[in-house]
DRENTI-769441 format. One record per residue (C-alpha): residue number from 1; residue in one letter; x, y, z. Coordinates in steps of 0.5 Angstrom, whole numbers, plus 500, padded with zeros to 3 digits. Layout:
! DRENTI-769441
n:res:c1:c2:c3
NUM:A:X:Y:Z
...
END
This chain:
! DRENTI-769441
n:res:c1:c2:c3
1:X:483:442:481
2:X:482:437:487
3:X:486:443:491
4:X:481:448:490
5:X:475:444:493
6:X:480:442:499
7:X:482:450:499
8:X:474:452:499
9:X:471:446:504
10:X:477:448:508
11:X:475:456:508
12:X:466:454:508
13:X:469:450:515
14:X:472:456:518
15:X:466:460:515
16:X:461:456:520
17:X:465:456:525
18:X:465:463:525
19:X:458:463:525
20:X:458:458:530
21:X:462:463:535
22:X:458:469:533
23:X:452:466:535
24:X:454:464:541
25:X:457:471:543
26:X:451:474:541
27:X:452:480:546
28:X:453:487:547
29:X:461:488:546
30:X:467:487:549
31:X:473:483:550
32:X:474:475:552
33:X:479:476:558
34:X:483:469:559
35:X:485:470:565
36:X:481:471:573
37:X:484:478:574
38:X:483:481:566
39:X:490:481:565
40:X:489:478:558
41:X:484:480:553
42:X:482:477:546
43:X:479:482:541
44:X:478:481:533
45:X:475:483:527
46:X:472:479:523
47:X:468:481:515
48:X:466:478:510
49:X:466:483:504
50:X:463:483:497
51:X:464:487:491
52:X:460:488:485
53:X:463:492:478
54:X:459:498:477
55:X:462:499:470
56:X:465:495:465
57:X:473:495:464
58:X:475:501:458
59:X:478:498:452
60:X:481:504:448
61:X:488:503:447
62:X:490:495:445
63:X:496:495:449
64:X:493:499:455
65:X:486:496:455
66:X:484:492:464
67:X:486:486:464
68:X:482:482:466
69:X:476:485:462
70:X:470:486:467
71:X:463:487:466
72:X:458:492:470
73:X:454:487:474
74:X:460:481:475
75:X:463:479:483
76:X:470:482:484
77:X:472:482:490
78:X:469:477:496
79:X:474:479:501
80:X:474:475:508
81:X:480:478:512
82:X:481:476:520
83:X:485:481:525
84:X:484:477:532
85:X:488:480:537
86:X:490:479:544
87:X:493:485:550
88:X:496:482:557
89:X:498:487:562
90:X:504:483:565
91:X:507:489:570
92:X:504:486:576
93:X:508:480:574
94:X:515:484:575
95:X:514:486:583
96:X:519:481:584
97:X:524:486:581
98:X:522:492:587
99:X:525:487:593
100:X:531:484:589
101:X:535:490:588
102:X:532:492:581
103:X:527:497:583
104:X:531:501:578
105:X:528:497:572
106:X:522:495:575
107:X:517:498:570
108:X:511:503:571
109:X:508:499:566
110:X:510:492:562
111:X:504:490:557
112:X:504:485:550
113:X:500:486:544
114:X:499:480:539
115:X:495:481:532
116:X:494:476:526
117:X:492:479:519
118:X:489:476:514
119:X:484:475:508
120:X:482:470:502
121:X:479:472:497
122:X:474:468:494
123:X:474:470:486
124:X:479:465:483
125:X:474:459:487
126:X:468:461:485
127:X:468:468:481
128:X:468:469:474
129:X:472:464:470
130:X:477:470:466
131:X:480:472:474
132:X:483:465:476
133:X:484:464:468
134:X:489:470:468
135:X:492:469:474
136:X:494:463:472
137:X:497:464:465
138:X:502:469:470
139:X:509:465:469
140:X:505:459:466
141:X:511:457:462
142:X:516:458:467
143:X:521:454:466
144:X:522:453:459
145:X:520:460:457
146:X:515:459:450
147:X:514:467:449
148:X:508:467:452
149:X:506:470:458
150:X:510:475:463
151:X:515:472:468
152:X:515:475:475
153:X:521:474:480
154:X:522:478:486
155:X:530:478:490
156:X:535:483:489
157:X:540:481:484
158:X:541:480:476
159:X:546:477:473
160:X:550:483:469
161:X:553:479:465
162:X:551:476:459
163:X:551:468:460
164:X:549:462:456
165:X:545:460:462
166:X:541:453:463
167:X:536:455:469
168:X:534:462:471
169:X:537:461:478
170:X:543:463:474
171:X:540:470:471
172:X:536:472:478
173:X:541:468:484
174:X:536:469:490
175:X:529:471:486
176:X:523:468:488
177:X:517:466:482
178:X:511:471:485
179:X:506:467:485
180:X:499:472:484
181:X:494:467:488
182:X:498:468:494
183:X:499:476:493
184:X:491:477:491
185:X:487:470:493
186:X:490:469:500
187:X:495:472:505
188:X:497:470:513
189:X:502:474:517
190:X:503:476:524
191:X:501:484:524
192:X:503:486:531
193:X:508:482:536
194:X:511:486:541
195:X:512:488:548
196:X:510:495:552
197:X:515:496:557
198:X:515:505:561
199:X:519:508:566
200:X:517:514:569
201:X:520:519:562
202:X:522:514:558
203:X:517:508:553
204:X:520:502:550
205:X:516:498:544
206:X:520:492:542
207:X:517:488:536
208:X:512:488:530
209:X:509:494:529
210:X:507:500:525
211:X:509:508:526
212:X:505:514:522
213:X:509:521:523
214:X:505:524:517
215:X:498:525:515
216:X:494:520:511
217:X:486:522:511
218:X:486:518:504
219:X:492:516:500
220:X:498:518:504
221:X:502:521:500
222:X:506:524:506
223:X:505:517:511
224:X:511:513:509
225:X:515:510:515
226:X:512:504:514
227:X:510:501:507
228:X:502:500:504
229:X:500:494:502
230:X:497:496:493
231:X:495:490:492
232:X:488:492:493
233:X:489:499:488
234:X:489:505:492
235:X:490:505:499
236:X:484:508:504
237:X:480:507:497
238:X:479:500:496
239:X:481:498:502
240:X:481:502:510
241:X:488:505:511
242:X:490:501:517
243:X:488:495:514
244:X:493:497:508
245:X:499:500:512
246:X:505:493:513
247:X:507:493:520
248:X:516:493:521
249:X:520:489:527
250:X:522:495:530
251:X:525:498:536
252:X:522:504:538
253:X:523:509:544
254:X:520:516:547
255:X:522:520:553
256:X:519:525:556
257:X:523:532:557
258:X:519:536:561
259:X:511:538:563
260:X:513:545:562
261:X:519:550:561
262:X:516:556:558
263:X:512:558:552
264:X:513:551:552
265:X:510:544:555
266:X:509:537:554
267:X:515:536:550
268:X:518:529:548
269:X:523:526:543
270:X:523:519:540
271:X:526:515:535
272:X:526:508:531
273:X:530:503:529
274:X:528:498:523
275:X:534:493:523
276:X:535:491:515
277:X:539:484:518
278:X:531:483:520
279:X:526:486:515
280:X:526:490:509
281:X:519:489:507
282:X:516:494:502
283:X:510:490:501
284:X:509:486:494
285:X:508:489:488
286:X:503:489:484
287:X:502:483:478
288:X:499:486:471
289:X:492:481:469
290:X:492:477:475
291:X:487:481:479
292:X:481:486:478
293:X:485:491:482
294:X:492:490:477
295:X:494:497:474
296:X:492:498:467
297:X:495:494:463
298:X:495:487:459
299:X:501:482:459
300:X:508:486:457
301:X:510:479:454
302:X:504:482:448
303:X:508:489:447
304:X:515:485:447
305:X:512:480:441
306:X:508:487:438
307:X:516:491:438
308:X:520:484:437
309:X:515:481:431
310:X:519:476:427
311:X:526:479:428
312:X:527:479:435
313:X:524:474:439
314:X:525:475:447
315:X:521:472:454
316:X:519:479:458
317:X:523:478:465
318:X:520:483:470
319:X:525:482:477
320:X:522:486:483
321:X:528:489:486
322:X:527:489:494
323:X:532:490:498
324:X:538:486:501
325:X:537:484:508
326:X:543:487:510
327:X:545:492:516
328:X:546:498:510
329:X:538:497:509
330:X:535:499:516
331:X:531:504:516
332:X:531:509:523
333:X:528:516:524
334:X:527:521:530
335:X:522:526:532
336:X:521:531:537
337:X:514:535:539
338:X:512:540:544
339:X:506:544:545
340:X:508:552:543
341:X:504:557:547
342:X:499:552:549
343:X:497:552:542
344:X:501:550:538
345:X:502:542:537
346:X:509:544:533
347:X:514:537:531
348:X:519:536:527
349:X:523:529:524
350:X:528:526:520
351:X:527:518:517
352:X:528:514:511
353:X:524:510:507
354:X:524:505:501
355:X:519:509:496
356:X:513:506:496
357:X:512:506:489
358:X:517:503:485
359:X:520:505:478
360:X:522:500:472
361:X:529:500:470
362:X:530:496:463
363:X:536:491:462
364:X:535:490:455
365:X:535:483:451
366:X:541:480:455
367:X:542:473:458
368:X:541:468:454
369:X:537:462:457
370:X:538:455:454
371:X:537:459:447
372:X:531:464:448
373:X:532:471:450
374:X:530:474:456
375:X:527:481:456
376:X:529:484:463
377:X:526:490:467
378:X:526:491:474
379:X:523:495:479
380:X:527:499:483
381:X:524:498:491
382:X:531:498:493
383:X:533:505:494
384:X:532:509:501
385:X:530:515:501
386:X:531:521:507
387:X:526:525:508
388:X:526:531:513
389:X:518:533:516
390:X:515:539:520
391:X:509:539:522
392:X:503:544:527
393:X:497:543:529
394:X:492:547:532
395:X:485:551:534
396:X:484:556:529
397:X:478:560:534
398:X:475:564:527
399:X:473:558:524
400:X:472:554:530
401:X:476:549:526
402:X:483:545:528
403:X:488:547:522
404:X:493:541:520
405:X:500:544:517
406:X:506:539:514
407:X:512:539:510
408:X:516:534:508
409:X:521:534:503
410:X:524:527:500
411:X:531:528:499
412:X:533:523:491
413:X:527:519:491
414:X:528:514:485
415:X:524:518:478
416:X:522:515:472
417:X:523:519:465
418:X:523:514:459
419:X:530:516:456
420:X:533:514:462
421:X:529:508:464
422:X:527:505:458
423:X:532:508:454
424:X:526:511:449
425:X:527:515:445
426:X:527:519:439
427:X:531:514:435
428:X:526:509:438
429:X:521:512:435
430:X:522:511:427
431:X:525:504:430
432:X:521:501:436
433:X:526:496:436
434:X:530:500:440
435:X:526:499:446
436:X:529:493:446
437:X:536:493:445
438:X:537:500:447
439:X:538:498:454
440:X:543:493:452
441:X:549:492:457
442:X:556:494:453
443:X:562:493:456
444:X:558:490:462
445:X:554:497:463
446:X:547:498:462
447:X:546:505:458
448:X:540:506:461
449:X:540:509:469
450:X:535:511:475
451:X:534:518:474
452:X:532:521:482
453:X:528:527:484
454:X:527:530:490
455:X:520:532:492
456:X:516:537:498
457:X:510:534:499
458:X:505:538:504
459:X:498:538:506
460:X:493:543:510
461:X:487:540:513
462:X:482:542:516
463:X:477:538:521
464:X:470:542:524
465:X:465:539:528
466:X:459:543:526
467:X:451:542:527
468:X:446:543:521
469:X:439:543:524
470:X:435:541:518
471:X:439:535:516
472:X:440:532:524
473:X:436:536:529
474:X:441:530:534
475:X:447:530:532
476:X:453:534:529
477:X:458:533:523
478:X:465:532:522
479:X:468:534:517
480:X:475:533:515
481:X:478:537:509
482:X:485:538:505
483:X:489:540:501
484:X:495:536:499
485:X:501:537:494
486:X:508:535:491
487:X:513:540:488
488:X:517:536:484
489:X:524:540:485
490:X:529:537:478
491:X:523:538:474
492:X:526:542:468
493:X:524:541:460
494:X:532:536:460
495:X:528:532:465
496:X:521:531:464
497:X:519:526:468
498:X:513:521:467
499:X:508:517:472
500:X:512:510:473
501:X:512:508:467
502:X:504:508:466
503:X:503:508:459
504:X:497:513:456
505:X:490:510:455
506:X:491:509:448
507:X:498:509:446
508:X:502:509:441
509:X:508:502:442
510:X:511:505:448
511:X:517:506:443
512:X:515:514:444
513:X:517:518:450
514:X:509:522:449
515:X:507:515:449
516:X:507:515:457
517:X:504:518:462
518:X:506:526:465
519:X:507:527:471
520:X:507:535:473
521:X:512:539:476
522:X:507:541:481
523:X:501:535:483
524:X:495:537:487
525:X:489:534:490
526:X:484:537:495
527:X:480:531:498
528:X:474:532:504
529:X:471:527:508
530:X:463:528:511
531:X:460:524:516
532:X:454:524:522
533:X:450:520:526
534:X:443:517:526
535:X:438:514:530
536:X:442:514:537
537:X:449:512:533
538:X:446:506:530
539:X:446:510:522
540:X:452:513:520
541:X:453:516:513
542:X:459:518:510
543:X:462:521:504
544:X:469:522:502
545:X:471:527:495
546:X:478:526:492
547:X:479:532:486
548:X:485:532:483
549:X:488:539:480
550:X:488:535:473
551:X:481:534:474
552:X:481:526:476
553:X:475:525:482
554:X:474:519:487
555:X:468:519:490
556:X:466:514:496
557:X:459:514:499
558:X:459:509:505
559:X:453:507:510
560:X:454:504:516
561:X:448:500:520
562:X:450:498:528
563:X:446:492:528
564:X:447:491:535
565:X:455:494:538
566:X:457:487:534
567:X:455:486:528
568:X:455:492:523
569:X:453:493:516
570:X:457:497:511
571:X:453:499:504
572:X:460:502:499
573:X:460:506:493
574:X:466:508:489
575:X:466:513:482
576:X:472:514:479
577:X:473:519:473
578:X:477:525:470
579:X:484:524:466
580:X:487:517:466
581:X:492:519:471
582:X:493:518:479
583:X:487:515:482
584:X:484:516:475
585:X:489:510:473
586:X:483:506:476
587:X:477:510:473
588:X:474:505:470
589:X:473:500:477
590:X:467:503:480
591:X:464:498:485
592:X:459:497:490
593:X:461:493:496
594:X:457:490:501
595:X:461:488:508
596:X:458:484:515
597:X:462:486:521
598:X:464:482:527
599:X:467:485:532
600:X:469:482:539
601:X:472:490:542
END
């Protein structure tokens, strides 16, 4: 364990020096400039956060039960995330264009922005032992499978064959093994890197960076330009939304068309392009067992021996299918907004997008690796989805409010229904082994296929500022509300879609169609936000209320603290009940969570 005391000596040096740096710069907030004239700046966010189980982990079902088995009390998250960024104003350096017969391009504005990201989480170091010893048995036994524990690849090919292959190599060409200390105890990237170039109608961004066409006040369900990050559960729940959200290298442009034509006025078009010979990045996919935040669920190797038994014994494989860094794979959308009346702030877009959920897809027992079966699903991440857009906003003046509206419909999203993926059925329920075999390629060609649907996903919201006297003589409230939807258009009693393979609480083998979660034909949540302000802004109370039609619930309680405007102290609490569905897949992860802030702004 030599590296792990080198890894945790390496972080307590960064640890002080942030201290260090913190202290010297005990002062009232604002950027370091780097440069006489303030052209370039450096600001960073910095925290230190610690989560503590509110509950402990439900065990109803054998093969449904979280994993790892948390107790109420026990530390499960000590997240230390970093977000420097540094901004330069460039355009002054361009005035050699105005007198060199390039006035035409001289910018109105040239600027850069570069932004790290990244956290370490101190559970597998110094937290309780079963999170680093269920981490570690994830892929324990690559290379030589002893049908233990579950396999993890992440790449874009499968061998479709069936080959007596001597390495895995040669049944996933181009697959990577995920390793879950690099997925959930330590990542780095570079968040943002681009530049900022206008003139006069026209904006150009080049580089790194995130686009949100869609609404997203807590789980985005209508934001997807760019992927989330779900390693951290549910987005804008366990971790802020901004946080989650994964940056593309993109090319994007907006012109201006006109200031006033009419009942309409400041109209612009833009547009996007994500080159797939450059990034196809959908985030990576959560690992079952290796973090408090997996989803629900132990080792699939369990329920492969529990099916297989002494008749068929097979390593369970799961590849995550991601796409293929290819022109085909680019990802690109357009949009146009106008003001309508002077009221109405009406747009519309088209974009495509890989699904942020991906669904499984079973291969069956095929492959054989020096004398061992392999058991391969996959998780299709790989698939882009066409989604059109509408959306209005504006001052409603009976209820003082501003209203939200937006549509979006996703054309062929990649579903999941069990007979199709899996290839359970009602034969698999009399003999479970089917689970196994029934997906196994003939002829070369899986029986078993990605079933799509296409869905429209809308939200109404509604945003208030209001004051209530007898709660805060000072100050106002804010409050945000919505109601949010998905109408799943190719749901009939033919096709009975579930919940992404989410086995029930308490299952049966997975051998039964009924044995998996359902997902409704029409799903609705409604989720509302409150917050004021106290002691001159320095106490910032907060509550966010999430309330599916089904009856699954999240609550979050948050209490901000300005110790002064560079260090803050965030008190959180989440409560997660009703049906073991959607955000209620993760009921039993209340936690109470303490954060220190630094921030140089």
């Amino acid at each position: 364990m030599g590296w792990t005391k080198s890894l945790r000596a390496r972080w307590c040096q960064v640890g002080i020096l942030v201290s260090v740096v913190g202290v010297g710069l005990a002062r009232p907030a604002g950027a370091i400039y780097l440069d006489e004239d303030q052209t370039i700046s450096l600001r960073s966010r910095i925290y230190s956060q610690a989560s503590i189980r509110a509950t402990d982990s439900q065990a109803l079902g054998e093969l449904s039960q979280t994993t790892p088995i948390t107790k109420s009390g026990q530390l499960v998250q000590n997240r230390n995330f970093f977000n420097p960024e540094l901004e330069a104003k460039l355009t002054r350096y361009t005035d050699w264009m105005k007198t060199n017969g390039m006035s035409f391009l001289a910018p109105d504005d040239f600027s850069a922005r570069l932004a790290a990201w990244g956290f370490y989480d101190g559970i597998y170091d110094y937290g309780s032992s079963q999170f680093q010893r269920t981490a570690a048995m994830v892929n324990s036994t690559y290379p030589n499978p002893l049908q233990k524990n579950a396999f993890y690849f992440e790449g874009y090919a499968i061998t479709d064959k069936t080959v007596n292959a001597t390495s895995f190599n040669q049944v996933f060409p181009h697959a990577s093994l995920q390793n879950p200390r690099d997925i959930y105890g330590t990542q780095r990237r570079v968040n943002e890197a681009y530049v900022n170039y206008s003139k006069g109608p026209l904006f150009v961004r080049v580089g790194k960076q995130a686009i949100s066409w869609g609404e997203s006040d807590t789980i985005a369900i209508l934001d997807q330009n760019n992927p989330f990050d779900f390693t951290v559960a549910a987005p804008g729940l366990f971790e802020d939304l901004d946080e989650a959200r994964i940056p593309l290298w993109t090319v994007r442009t907006s012109y201006n068309l006109f200031d006033n034509w009419g009942p309409l006025s400041s109209a612009f078009v833009e547009s996007y392009w994500v080159p797939g010979q450059i990034d196809t990045n959908t985030g990576y996919l959560p690992i079952l067992t290796a973090s408090p935040y997996s989803p629900p669920g132990q080792d699939p190797q369990t329920l492969v021996d529990n099916l297989g038994g002494k008749i068929i014994k097979a390593q369970f494989v799961l590849l995550d299918h991601v796409p293929q860094q290819t022109f085909g794979n680019s990802r690109y959308g357009f949009r146009t907004q106008a003001i309508v009346n002077r009221t109405y702030t009406v747009s519309a877009w088209y974009y495509t997008a890989f699904p942020s959920t991906p669904v499984p897809l079973s291969h069956g027992i095929q492959n054989k690796l020096n004398g061992t079966n392999l058991f391969i699903q996959e998780t299709v991440h790989n698939q882009l989805t066409p989604v059109v857009g509408l959306g209005n906003t504006f001052f409603f003046d009976p209820l003082d409010s501003i209203v939200r509206m937006e549509a979006e419909y996703f054309n062929r999203e990649p579903g999941f229904i069990p007979q199709a993926n899996l290839g359970v059925n009602a034969a698999s329920e009399k003999n479970p082994l089917g689970v196994l075999t029934n997906c196994n390629p003939v002829q070369g060609k899986s029986p078993c296929y990605i079933p799509h649907a296409s869905y429209l996903r809308w939200e109404l919201g509604l945003d208030r500022f209001f004051f209530l006297r007898a709660l805060n003589p000072t100050n106002s409230f804010t409050w945000v509300t919505a109601f949010v939807g998905s109408y799943n258009m190719d749901e009939t009693s033919q096709k009975d879609f579930r919940y992404d393979g989410q086995l029930k609480q308490n299952p049966g083998n997975g051998a039964s169609p009924n044995d998996y979660v359902n997902q409704e034909k029409v799903e609705m949540f409604a989720q509302t936000h409150l917050q004021s302000d106290y002691m001159h802004g320095r106490l910032t109370p907060s509550g966010t209320i999430i309330v599916n039609a089904r009856g699954t619930y999240a609550f979050q309680g948050d209490l901000l603290y300005r110790w002064t405007d560079w260090l803050l102290f965030n008190l959180d609490y989440i409560n997660i009940g009703g049906e073991f569905a959607g955000v209620g897949f993760f009921r039993d992860r209340d936690q109470v969570s303490l954060r220190a802030t630094y921030q140089l702004n």
